[in-house]
Structures are given as C-alpha cells and as structure tokens.
C-alpha positions as CSV (number, residue, x, y, z in Angstrom):
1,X,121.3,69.9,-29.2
2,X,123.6,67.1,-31.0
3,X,122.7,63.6,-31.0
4,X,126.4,63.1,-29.6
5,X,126.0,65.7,-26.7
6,X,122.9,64.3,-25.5
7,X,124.2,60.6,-25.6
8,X,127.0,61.9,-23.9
9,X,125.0,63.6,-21.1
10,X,122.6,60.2,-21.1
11,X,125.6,58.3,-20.3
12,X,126.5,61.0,-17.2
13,X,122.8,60.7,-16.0
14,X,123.3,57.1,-15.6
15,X,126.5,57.2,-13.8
16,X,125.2,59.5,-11.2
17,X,122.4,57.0,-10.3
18,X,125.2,54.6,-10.1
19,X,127.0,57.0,-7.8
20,X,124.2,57.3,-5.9
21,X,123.7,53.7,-5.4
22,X,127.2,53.1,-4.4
23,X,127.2,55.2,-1.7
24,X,123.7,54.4,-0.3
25,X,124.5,50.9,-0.4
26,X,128.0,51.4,1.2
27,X,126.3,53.6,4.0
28,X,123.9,51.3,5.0
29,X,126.7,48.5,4.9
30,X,128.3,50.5,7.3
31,X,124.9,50.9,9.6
32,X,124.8,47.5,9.7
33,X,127.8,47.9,11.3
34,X,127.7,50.5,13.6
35,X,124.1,49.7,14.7
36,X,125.0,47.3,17.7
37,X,127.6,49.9,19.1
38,X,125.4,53.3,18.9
39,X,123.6,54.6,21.7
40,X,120.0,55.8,20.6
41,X,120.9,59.1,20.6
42,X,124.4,58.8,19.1
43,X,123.1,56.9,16.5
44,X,120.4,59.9,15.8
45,X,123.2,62.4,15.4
46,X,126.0,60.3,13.2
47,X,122.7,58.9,10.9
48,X,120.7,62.1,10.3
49,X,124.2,63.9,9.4
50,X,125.7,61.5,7.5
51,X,122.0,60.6,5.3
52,X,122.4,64.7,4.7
53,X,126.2,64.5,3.8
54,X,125.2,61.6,1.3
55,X,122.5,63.7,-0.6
56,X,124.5,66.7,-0.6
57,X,127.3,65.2,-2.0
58,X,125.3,63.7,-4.4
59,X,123.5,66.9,-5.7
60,X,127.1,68.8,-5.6
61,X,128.3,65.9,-8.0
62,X,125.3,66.5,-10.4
63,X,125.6,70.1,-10.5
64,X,129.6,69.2,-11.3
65,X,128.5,67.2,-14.2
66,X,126.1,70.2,-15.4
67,X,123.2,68.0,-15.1
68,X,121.1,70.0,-12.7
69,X,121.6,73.1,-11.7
70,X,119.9,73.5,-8.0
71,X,118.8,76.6,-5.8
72,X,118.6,75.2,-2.5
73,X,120.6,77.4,0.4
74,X,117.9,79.1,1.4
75,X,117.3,76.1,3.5
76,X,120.4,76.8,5.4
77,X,118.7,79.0,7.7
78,X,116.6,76.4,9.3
79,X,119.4,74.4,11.1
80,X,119.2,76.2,13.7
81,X,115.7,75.7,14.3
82,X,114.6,72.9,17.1
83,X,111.2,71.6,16.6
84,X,110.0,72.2,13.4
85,X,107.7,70.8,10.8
86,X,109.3,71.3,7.3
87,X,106.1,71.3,4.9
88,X,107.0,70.9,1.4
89,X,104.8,70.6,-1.8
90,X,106.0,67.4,-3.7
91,X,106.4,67.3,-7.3
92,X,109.0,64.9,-7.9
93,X,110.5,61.8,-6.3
94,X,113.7,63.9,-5.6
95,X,112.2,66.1,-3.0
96,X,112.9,64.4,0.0
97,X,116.6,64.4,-1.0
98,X,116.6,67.6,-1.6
99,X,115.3,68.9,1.5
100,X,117.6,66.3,3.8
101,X,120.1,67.7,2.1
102,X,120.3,71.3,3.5
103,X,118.8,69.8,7.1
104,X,121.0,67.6,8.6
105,X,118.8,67.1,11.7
106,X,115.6,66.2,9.3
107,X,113.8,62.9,9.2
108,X,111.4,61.9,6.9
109,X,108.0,59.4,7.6
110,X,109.0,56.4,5.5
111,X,106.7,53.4,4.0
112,X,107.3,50.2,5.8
113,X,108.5,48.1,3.3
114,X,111.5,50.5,2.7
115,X,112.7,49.6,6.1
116,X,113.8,46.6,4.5
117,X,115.6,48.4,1.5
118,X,119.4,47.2,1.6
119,X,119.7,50.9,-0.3
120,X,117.7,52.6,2.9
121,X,116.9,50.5,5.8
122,X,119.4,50.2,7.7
123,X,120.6,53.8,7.4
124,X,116.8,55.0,8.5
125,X,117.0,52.8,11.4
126,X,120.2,54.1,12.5
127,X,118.7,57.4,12.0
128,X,114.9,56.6,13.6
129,X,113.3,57.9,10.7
130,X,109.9,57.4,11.4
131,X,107.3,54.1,9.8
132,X,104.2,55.0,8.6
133,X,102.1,51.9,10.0
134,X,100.5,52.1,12.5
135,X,99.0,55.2,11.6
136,X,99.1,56.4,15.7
137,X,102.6,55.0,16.6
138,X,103.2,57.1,13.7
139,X,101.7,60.3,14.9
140,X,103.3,59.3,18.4
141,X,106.7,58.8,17.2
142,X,106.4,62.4,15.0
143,X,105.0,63.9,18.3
144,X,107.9,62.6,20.6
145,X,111.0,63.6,17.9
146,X,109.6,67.4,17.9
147,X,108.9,67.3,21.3
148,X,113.0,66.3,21.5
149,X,114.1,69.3,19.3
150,X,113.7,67.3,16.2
151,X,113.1,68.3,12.8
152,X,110.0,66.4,10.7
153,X,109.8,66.7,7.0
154,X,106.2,66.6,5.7
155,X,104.7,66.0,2.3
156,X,101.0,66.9,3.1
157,X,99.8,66.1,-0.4
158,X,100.8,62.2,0.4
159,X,102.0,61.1,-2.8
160,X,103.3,63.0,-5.8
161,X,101.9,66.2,-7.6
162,X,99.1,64.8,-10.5
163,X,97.1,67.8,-10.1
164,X,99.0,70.8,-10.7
165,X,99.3,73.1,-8.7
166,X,99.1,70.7,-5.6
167,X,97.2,67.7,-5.0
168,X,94.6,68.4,-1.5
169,X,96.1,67.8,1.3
170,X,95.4,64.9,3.5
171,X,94.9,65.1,7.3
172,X,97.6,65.3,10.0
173,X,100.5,67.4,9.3
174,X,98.1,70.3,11.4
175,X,97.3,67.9,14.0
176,X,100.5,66.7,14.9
177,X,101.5,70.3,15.3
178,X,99.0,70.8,17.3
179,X,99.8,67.6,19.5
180,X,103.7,68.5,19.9
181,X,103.4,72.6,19.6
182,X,105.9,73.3,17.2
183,X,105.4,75.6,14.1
184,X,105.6,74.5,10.3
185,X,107.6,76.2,8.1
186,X,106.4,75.8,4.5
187,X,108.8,75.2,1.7
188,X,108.3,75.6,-1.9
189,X,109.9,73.3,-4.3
190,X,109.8,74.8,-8.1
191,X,111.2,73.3,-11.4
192,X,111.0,73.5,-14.7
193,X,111.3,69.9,-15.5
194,X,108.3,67.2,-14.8
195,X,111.3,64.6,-14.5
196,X,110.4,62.2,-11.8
197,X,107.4,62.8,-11.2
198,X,104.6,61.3,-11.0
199,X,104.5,58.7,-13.3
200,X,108.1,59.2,-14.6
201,X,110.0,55.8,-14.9
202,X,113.4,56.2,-12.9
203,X,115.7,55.5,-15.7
204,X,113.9,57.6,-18.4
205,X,116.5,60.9,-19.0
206,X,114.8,64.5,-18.6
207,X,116.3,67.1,-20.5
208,X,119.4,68.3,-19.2
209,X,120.4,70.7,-17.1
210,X,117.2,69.9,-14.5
211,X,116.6,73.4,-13.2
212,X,115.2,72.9,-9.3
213,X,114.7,75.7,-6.8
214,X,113.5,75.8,-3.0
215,X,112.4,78.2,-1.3
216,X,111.1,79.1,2.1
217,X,107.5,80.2,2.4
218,X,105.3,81.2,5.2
219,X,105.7,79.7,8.8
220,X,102.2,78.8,10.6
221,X,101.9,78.2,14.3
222,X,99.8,75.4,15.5
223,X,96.0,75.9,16.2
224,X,93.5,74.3,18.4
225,X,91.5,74.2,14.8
226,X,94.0,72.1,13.5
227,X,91.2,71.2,10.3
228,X,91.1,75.0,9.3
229,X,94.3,75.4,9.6
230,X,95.4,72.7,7.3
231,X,93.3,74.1,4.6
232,X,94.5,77.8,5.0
233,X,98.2,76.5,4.1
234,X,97.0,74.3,1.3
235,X,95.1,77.5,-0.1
236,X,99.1,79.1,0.7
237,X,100.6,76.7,-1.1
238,X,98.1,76.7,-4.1
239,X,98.3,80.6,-4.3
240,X,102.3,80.8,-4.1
241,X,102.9,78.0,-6.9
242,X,100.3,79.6,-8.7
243,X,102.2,82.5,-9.3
C-alpha cells in the first residue's frame, strides 16, 4: 500500500470518529431535551431506536468510506424476539455498537461514571440502559426489563478479550436468566483485526478495511444450575472461536 493511500485512509478514519462524535453529542443534546416530556415507556421506545439508528448509520458510513467492511444481518432475526439475553464474546471496544446496531430494542449494563458522559448519558437515561452499581439493583433492573419483553446485551467475559480465545466468564449472565426465565442466545463476534482491543489506544489507525463478522450461535434456556450452565456456554464459546 502507498504512503499516500494510507494517509489518505488515516485522514477518513479520523473523520468518522468525528462523525460519530457529532451525532452522539447532538443526540444526547436532544435527550436532554426530550427527557422532561417522555413518558417512561415512550422514552424506552424513541431512545433504544434512535441509539440503534445512530450506530447503524454510523457503521453504513464506514463501510461507504471502505474502511470496514462488516457482516452483521444475521442479527436481524432477533427483533422479533421478546425477552432475550444477547451473549456476546468481546474482543473489541466496538462490540457493543455493533450488536445495538442490528437490535433496536437492546440495552446494554453500563459503568456508572458513563451516565455522566455528555457523549452517552443522557441518551442511556432516556433509554434506561441499566448502571452497574449496585451490583443487585443491577441484577433487579436486568430481571424486571426481560421480564417486560426487553432485550439485555451481555459481555460475560466482563472486560475485553486478553486471553484469546475468551477470557472466563464471570458470574451472572446464567443467573439472571434463571431469575427472569428468558433464554440466551449466544452471538459470535469474529475479526481479523486486534484494532480496539484491549489495550488499543482509540486514535491509533488499524489497517484498513477492518473485516468484522457476527454471527448467531447456540441459544441455551435457563437452568435451576445456573453455575453449570454458565460454564457449558463458555466451553461453547471457547470451542466455536476456536475453530
């Protein structure tokens, strides 16, 4: 590859994160807003589809610039699913954007200190994306949105992949199946760049095109032994992105 084409495609990367930006920013500008006027519930529906409209868009607007290249429809099929765990593997920072994407009624467990993010907050809240502290009102508030029809996104390795093929899974993505008896559909995230992952700074380029895939895996129902069963679908997931 030229020195020219890469500097040109270095100078698209960074206007896409500016793109992206932009309209986080403006959304959340806008949920500011709206907050005040939304019932709960309307203000589940217009926030959960418009987070997924953002991403999309954005993703559509990188594959236009021939700077990833992304296989992702298969995702489609869950929409018309009503309480459902989405279990993905997570080897990049991108994954949770992803996945929204193709699920407009999915919400994500977020850190508390990103309820605060003038990028994020105020579109989560709109949204009732779910805090992760305290560790029970968390569970709770999981438990009562699949118990509603909702749709939870789950990353039961916690953090980002360091130990390839998946990090071990930590405790209650099996027990909060169990608690709201809903199924979990696994999800397996492939790529063949390490770009944002762990340990990638944000504005470091990957080579270009990113190349990302999703894919829909096994779907578990919930168990009384919700321990075991959290261990047969890491073994799952281990064995599949093994292959």
């Amino acid at each position: 590859m030229s020195l020219l084409r890469r500097l040109y495609q270095s100078a698209l990367f960074y206007v896409l994160l500016l793109h992206l930006g932009a309209m986080s920013l403006t959304w959340n500008l806008v949920c500011v807003a709206l907050y005040p006027f939304l019932s709960r519930q309307q203000g589940v529906v217009v926030g959960r589809a418009a987070i997924s409209s953002v991403y999309r868009g954005f993703w559509a607007f990188a594959q236009w610039l021939g700077l990833m290249r992304i296989d992702y429809t298969a995702l489609d099929a869950l929409d018309r699913d009503g309480g459902l765990i989405i279990a993905a593997n997570h080897p990049s920072m991108l994954d949770a954007l992803l996945v929204i994407a193709r699920v407009p009624r999915g919400i994500c467990i977020m850190r508390a200190s990103l309820m605060r993010n003038p990028f994020l907050g105020a579109g989560a809240r709109l949204a009732r994306y779910i805090r992760n502290d305290p560790p029970r009102g968390m569970i709770r508030s999981c438990v009562a949105n699949l118990k509603e029809g909702g749709q939870l996104v789950l990353f039961p390795e916690g953090t980002r992949t360091i130990r390839s093929p998946i990090n071990p899974f930590r405790p209650g993505l099996t027990l909060i199946a169990q608690m709201a008896q809903v199924p979990i559909q696994t999800v397996l995230i492939e790529s063949e760049s390490n770009y944002l992952g762990k340990g990638w700074p944000i504005l470091r380029t990957p080579q270009f095109p990113v190349v990302v895939k999703l894919r829909l895996g096994r779907r578990f129902a919930p168990e009384a032994d919700h321990q075991g069963l959290l261990k047969r679908i890491e073994g799952y997931f281990a064995e599949e992105l093994s292959l």
